[in-house]
KEVEXKOL-341384 format. One record per residue (C-alpha): x negated, y, z; residue in one letter. Coordinates in steps of 0.001 Angstrom, whole numbers. Last residue first. Layout:
BEGIN
[[X; Y; Z]; A] ...
% end
This chain:
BEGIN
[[-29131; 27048; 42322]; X] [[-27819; 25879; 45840]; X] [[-30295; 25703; 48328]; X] [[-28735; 27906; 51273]; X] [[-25855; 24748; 52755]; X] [[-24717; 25627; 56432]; X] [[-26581; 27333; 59122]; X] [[-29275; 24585; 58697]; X] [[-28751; 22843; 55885]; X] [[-31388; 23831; 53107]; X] [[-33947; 25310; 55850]; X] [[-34051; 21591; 57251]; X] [[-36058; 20667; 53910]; X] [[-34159; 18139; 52011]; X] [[-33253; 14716; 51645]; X] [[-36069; 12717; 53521]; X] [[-37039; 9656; 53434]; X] [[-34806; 6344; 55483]; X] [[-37204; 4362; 57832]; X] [[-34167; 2558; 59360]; X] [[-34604; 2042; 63128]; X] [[-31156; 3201; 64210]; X] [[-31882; 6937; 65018]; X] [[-33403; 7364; 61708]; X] [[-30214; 5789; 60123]; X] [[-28239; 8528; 61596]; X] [[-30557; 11020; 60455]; X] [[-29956; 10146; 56697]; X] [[-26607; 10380; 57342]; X] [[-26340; 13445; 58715]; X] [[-28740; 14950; 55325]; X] [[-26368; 12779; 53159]; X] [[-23272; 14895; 54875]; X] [[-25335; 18150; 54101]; X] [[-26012; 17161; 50561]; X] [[-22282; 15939; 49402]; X] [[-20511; 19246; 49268]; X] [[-22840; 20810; 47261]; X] [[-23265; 17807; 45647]; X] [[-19604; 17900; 44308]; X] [[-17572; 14797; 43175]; X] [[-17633; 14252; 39832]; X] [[-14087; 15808; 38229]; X] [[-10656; 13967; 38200]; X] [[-9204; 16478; 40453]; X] [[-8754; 13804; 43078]; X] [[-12558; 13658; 43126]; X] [[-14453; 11632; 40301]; X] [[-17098; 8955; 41620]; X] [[-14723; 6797; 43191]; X] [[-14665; 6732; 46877]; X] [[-16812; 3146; 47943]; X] [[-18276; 2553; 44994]; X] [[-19553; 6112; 44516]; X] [[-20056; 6242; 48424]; X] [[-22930; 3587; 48933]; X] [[-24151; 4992; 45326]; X] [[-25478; 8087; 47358]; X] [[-26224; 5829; 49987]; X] [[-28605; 4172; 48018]; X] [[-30518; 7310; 47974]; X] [[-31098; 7448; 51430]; X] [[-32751; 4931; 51528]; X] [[-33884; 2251; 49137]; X] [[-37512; 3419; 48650]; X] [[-38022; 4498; 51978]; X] [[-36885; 1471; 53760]; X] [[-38665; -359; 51690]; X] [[-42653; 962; 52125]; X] [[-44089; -866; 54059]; X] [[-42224; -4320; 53934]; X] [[-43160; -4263; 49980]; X] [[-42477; -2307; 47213]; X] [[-44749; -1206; 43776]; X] [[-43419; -4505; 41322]; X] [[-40409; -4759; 44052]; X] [[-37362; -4345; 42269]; X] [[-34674; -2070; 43868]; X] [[-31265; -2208; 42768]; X] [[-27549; -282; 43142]; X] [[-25074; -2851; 42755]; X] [[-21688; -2559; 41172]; X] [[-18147; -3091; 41427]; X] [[-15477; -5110; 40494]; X] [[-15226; -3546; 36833]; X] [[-11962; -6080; 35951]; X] [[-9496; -3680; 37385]; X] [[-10665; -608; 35436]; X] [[-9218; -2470; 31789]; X] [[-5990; -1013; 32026]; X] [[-7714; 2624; 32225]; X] [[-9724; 2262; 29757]; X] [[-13803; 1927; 30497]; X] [[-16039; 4417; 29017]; X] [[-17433; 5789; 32826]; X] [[-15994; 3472; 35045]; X] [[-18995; 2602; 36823]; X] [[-19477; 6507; 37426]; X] [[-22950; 7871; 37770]; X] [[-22984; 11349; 39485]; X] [[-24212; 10074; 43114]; X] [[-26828; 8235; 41087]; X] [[-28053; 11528; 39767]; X] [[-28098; 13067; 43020]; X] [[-29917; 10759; 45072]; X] [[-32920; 10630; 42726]; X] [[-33549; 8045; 39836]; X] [[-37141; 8679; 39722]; X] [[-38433; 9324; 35979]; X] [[-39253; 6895; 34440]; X] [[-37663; 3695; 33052]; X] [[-40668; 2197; 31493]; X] [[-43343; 2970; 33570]; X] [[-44916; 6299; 33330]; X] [[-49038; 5846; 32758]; X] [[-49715; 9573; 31641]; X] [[-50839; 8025; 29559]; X] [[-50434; 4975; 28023]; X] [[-51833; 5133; 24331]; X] [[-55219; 6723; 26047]; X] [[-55440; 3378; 28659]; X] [[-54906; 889; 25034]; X] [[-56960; 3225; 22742]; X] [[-60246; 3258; 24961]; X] [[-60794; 1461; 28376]; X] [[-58523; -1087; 29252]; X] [[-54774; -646; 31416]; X] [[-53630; -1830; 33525]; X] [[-50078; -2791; 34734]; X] [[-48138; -1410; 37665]; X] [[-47130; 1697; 35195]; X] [[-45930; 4450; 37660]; X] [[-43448; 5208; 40665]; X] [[-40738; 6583; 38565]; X] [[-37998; 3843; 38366]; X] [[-37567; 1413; 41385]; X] [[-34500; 2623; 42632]; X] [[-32562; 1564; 39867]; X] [[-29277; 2930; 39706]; X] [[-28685; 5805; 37180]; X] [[-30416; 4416; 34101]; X] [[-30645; 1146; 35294]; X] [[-26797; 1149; 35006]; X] [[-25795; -843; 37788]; X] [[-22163; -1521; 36864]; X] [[-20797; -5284; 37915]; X] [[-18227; -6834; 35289]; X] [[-15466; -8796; 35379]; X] [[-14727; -10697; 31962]; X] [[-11958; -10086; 29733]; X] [[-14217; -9306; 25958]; X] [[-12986; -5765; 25889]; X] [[-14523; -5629; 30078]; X] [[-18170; -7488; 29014]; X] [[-18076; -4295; 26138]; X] [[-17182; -1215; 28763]; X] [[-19590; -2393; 30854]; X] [[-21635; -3183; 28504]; X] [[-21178; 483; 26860]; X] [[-22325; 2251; 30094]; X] [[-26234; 1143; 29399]; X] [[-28749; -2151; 30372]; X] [[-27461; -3164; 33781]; X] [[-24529; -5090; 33991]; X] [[-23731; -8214; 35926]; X] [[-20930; -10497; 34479]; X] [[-18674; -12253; 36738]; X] [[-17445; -15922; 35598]; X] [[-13954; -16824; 36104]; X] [[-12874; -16526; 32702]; X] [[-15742; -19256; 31805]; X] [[-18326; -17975; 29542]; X] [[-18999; -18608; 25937]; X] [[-22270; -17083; 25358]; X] [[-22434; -14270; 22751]; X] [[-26754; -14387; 22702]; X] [[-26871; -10385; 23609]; X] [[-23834; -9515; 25477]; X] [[-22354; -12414; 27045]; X] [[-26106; -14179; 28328]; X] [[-27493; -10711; 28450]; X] [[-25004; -9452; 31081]; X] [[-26592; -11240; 34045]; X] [[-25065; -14083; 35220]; X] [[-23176; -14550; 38066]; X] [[-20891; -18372; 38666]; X] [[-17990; -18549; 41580]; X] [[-18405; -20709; 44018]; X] [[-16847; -24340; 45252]; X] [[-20280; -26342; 44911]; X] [[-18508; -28113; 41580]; X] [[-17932; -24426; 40624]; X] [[-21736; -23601; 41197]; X] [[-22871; -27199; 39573]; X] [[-20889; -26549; 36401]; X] [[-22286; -23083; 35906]; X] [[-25646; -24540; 35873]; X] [[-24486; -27104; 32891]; X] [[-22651; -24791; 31446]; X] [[-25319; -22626; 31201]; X] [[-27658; -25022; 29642]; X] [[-25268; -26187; 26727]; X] [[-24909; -22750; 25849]; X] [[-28401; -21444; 26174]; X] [[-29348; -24813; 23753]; X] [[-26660; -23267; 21050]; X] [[-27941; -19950; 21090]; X] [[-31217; -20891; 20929]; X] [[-30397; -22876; 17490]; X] [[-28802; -19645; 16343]; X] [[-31259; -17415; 17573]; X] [[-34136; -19168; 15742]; X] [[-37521; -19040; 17707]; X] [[-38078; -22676; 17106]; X] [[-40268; -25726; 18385]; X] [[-37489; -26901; 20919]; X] [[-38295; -29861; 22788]; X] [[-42023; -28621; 22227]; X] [[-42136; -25490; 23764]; X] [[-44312; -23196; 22154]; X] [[-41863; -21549; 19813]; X] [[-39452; -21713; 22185]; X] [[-40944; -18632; 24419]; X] [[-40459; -16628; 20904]; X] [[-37052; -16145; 22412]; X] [[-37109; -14280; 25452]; X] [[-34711; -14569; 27823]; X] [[-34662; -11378; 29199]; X] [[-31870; -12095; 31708]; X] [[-29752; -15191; 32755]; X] [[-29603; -15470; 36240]; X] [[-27692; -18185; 37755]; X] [[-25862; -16052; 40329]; X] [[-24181; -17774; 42907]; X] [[-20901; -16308; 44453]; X] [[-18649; -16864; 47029]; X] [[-20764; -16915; 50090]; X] [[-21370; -17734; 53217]; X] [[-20452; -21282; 53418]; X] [[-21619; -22192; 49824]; X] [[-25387; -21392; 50475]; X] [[-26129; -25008; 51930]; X] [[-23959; -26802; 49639]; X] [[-25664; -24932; 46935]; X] [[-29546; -25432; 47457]; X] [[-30691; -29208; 47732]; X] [[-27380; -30484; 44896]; X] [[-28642; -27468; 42812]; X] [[-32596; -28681; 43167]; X] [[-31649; -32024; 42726]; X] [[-29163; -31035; 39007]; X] [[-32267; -28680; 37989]; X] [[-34604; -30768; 38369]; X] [[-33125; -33557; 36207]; X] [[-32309; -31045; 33203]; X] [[-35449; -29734; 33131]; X] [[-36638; -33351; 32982]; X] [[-33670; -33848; 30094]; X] [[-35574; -31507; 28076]; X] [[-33808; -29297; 25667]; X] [[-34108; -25692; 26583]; X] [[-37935; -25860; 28274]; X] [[-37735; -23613; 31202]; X] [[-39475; -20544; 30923]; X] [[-42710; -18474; 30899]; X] [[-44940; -15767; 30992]; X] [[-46873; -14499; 33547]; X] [[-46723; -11168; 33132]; X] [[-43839; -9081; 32114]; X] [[-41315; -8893; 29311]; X] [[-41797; -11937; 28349]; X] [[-43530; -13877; 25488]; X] [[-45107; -11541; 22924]; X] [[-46096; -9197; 25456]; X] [[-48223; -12034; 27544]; X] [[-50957; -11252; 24365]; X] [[-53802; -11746; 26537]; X] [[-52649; -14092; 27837]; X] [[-49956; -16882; 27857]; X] [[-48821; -17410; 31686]; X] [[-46996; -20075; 30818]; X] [[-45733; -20818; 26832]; X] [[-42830; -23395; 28116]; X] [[-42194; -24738; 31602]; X] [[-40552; -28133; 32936]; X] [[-43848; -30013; 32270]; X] [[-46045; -27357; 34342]; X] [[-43942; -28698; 38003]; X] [[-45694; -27448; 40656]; X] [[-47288; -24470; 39725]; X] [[-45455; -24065; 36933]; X] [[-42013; -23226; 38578]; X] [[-43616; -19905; 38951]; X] [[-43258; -19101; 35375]; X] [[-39460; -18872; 35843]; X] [[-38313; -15720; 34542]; X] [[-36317; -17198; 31761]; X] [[-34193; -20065; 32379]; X] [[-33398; -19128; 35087]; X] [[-33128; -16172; 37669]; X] [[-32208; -18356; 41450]; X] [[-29647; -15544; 42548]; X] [[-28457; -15963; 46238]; X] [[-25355; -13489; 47298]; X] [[-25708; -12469; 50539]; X] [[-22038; -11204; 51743]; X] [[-21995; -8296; 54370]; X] [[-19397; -7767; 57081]; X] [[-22040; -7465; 59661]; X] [[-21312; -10573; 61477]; X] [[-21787; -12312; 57794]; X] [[-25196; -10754; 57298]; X] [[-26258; -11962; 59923]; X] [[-24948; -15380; 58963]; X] [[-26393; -15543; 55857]; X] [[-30281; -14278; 57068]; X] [[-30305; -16920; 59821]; X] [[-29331; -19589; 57199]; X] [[-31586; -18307; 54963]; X] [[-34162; -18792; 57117]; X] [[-33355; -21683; 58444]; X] [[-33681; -23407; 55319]; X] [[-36824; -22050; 54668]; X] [[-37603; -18987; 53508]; X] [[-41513; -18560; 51986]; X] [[-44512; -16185; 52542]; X] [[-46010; -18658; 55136]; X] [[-48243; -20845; 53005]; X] [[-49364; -18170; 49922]; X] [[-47684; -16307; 47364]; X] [[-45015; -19360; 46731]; X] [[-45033; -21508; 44124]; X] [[-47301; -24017; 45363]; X] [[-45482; -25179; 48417]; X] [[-42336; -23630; 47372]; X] [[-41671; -26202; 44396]; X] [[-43983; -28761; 46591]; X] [[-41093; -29713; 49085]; X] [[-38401; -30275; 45977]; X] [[-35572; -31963; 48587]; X] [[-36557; -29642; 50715]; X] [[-35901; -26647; 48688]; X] [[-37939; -23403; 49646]; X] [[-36834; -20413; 48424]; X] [[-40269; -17982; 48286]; X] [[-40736; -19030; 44221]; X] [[-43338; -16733; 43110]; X] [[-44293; -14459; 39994]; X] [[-41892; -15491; 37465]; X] [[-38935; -15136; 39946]; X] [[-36715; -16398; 42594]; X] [[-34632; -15058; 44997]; X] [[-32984; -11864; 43430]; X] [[-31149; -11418; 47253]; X] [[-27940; -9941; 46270]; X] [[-26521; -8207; 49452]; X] [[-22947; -7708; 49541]; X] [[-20965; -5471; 51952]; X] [[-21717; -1840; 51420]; X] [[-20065; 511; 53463]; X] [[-23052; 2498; 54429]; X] [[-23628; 1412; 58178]; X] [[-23066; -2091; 57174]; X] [[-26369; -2077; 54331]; X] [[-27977; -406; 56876]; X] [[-28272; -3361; 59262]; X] [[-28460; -6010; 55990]; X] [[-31466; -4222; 55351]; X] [[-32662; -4526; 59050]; X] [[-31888; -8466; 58444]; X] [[-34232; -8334; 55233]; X] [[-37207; -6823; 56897]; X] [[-36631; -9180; 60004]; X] [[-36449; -12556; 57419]; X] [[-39891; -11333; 56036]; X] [[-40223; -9683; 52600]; X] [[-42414; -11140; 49945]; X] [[-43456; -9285; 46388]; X] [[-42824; -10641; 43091]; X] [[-39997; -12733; 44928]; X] [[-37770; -10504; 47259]; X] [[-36279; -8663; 44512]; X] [[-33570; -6816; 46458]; X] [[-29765; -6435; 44639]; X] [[-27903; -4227; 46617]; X] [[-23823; -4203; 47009]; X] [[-20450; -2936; 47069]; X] [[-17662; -5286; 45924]; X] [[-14265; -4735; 46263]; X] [[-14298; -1272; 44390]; X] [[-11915; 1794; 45402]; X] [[-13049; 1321; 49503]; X] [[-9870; 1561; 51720]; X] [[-9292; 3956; 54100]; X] [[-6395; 6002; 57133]; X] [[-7856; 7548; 59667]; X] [[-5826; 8123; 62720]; X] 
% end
């Protein structure tokens, strides 16, 4: 008999499937090895300044022009598919529509609703990554679009899920200087808009009978007020964990840090000839190097959290943003080392002796693993040379 229960309630990935497109099958095999690890949510980051795959039928040309090109879209039926596969697997899909920043791709079809788009050459000023842009804070047509595209989208995701994330990060402020309801960078008078538009979204995910996600900028960095019942994603250090916990909220670790998967594959920008391409080398992106499987198998989402606070840290998501990914190359980039974090929020990362759990141990059942999901169609990389395990564990420094 085996008796065991995971230490956090909610296990998860959060896939970018907007700056670069993943078919339904891509996703459902995710799902697939999402269940063989434990982990039972998948956070599909739906939407973002580079395309807008979700189609909504009641806004037919948001997808129609938003997306990559006819084709590289979900319909309704696609997400229905992809909800209740993931629901015979014992995995939740969480749908995040990122707003109000991060929404460039709205543009396409609707260039009223967005301030300071795709602003160039100096996109820096304005977002953290090309094309700039984001919903205009105090226009009732943003206001309009967003209560038919809520009333299109959230009845059909509430039957598979709990949650709805509204997004929320790197809302940037100078944006507001060149949008015209607003005419102001001032973080007070920001402030004050991002509160009257988060209620408003929040609102609609209650009234849909789920529970709001934001990301942790919206508590941490413009001091929101946030329902009690809304769950705060964190990503940017340890402390905001430890800070969206002080303040009452549940919290979701992902340290980028320790979890991103994405880190270490190279600046996707680039880069002139002269000072600009000499400034950036050796080209790094910005959270090199590669979070391997062993330091995200020593990150703790406790870590700086008191003890009778540790009930509101739900979980955590391990993430992979898809600047350099795409079907090719996914399975690869998420596995195995997601499994590392599979079995942090699954067992704790300290061992009953209250120290991080030993890689020594660890290595040979990753290397199993690994194979296992091999066997089942999952295109997981290596973890070591067969030397290292073969007559028991010989790499250890």
């Amino acid at each position: 008999m085996i008796s065991d229960y995971p230490m956090f309630p909610h296990r998860g990935l959060n896939m970018d499937v907007a700056r670069n497109f993943f078919p339904v099958e891509d996703i459902m095999r995710t799902i697939d090895a999402l269940s063989f690890n434990k982990l039972n949510l998948l956070h599909l980051h739906a939407t973002d300044a580079q395309s807008w795959p979700l189609e909504i039928p009641a806004l037919p040309e948001l997808a129609g022009m938003g997306a990559y090109a006819p084709g590289m879209s979900y319909s309704p039926d696609d997400l229905a598919q992809i909800q209740t596969y993931g629901a015979y697997r014992g995995v939740q899909v969480i749908i995040e529509t990122d707003m109000p920043g991060h929404t460039a791709s709205i543009a396409y079809s609707h260039p009223e609703l967005i301030a300071a788009f795709n602003v160039q050459p100096d996109w820096a000023t304005y977002g953290a990554e090309p094309p700039t842009g984001g919903l205009k804070l105090n226009s009732s047509a943003v206001y309009d679009f967003l209560g038919t595209m809520f009333n299109d989208l959230l009845p059909r995701v509430y039957p598979y899920s709990a949650y709805f994330h509204t997004g929320g990060d790197e809302v940037n402020a100078n944006v507001y200087l060149l949008d015209e309801t607003v005419n102001s960078n001032s973080s007070s008078l920001i402030q004050t808009l991002l509160q009257a538009f988060v209620d408003f979204t929040h609102a609609k995910v209650r009234a849909a009978g789920m529970t709001p996600v934001v990301w942790e900028e919206m508590l941490l960095q413009w001091n929101l007020t946030l329902g009690s019942d809304v769950v705060v994603q964190t990503w940017q250090s340890d402390s905001a964990v430890a800070n969206t916990v002080a303040q009452g909220h549940k919290a979701l670790a992902g340290n980028y840090n320790y979890w991103y998967l994405d880190c270490g594959k190279g600046q996707w920008l680039d880069f002139p000839q002269g000072t600009a391409a000499q400034s950036a080398w050796p080209y790094a992106d910005y959270c090199s190097p590669t979070r391997n499987w062993r330091l995200m198998y020593s990150y703790d989402p406790l870590q700086g959290v008191p003890a009778n606070q540790s009930s509101l840290v739900l979980g955590g998501e391990v993430h992979i943003w898809t600047e350099q990914t795409d079907p090719v190359n996914l399975d690869a980039m998420v596995w195995p080392r997601a499994c590392a974090a599979a079995e942090v929020l699954w067992s704790g990362a300290k061992d009953v002796n209250g120290t991080n759990r030993s890689q020594i141990l660890a290595s040979p059942r990753l290397v199993e693993m690994r194979e296992r999901m091999v066997q089942r169609n999952i295109g997981a990389g290596p973890v070591q040379m067969p030397y290292c395990t073969m007559n028991g564990t010989q790499c250890v420094d």
